[in-house]
Structures are given as C-alpha cells and as structure tokens.
C-alpha positions in Angstrom: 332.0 -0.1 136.5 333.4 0.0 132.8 334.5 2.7 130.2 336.7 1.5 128.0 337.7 2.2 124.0 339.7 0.0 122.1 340.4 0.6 118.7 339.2 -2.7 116.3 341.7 -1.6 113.2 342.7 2.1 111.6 338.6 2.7 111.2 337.3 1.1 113.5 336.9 1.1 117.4 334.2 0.3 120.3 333.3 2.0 122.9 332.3 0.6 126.3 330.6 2.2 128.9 328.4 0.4 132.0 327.4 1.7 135.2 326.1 -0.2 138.5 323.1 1.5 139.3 321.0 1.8 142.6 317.4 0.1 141.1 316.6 0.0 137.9 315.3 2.0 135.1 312.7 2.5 133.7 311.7 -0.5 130.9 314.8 -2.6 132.4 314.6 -4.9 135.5 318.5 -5.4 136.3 320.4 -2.6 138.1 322.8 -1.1 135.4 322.9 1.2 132.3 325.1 0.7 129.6 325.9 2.0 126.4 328.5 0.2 123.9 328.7 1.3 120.4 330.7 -0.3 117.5 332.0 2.3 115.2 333.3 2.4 111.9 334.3 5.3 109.2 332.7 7.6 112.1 329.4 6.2 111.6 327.5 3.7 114.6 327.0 0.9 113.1 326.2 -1.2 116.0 325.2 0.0 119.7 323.7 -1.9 122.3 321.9 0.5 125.6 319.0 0.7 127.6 317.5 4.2 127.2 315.1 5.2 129.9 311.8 3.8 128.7 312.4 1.7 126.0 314.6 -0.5 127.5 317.1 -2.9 126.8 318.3 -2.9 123.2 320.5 -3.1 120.3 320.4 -1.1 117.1 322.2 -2.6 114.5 322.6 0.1 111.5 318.4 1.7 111.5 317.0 -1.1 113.1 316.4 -1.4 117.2 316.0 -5.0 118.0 314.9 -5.9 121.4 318.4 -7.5 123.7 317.4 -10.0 126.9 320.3 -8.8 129.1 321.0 -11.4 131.6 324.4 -10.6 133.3 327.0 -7.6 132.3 329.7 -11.0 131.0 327.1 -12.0 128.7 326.2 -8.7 127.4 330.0 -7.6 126.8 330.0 -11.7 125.2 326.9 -10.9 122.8 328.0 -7.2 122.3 332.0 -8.2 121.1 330.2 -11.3 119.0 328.2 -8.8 116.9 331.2 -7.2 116.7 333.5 -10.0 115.5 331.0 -11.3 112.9 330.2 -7.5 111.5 330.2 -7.3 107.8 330.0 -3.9 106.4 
C-alpha cells in the first residue's frame, strides 16, 4: 500500500512502510501492518509499528508508548507531526 523514503535534511530521513492485510494481527484490531521510522545520524529515533503481539505502538528514543491507530491518514498525520516537532 505504501513504502516510501524521503530524506528530512543531509542526516535525516523517514521511512514509510504499510501493508493492507487480510485480518488482523495479533494485539491490533484494524487490517494493516506498518512500520515508519524517523532516523537521524543513523540512529531510530522515532518509529511507530505494530509488532505481532504487542500491538500498536510508537517508540520514541527507549521508550514504547502505546499509539490508538484509527485510520492509515491519521497515522501517517500523527507519525509526520512527531516528526516535524522532533528535537534532538
């Protein structure tokens, strides 16, 4: 449905990956899996994806924070917001 990577500045680029999926996975209750990961200096600093199990997330440096996903335009919305107000 959507890989993409767009560099942010000479450091700096996301990555944007999301795939329609028959049913859901485990510890999610909406039919895709993504993965899209902020990163900067070659380091992740911020990455929001569902792993099987544990559901949908965001890590933002060492810390997983539990993400509502709601629609794939909201999540790109709240995913390149993070992004826009990151402060290293």
């Amino acid at each position: 449905m959507l890989n993409e990577r767009h560099a942010v500045s000479e450091d700096a680029f996301v990555e944007m990956v999301v795939w329609r999926l028959l049913s859901p996975i485990e510890g999610s209750q909406h039919g895709f899996k993504y993965r899209l990961a902020f990163v900067v200096k070659d380091r992740c600093v911020l990455r929001y994806d569902n792993e099987r199990g544990q559901g949908d997330h965001k890590h933002i440096g060492e810390d997983n924070i539990p993400y509502t996903f709601t629609t794939p335009q909201a999540l790109l919305d709240d995913f390149w917001n993070d992004v826009d107000n990151w402060r290293s």
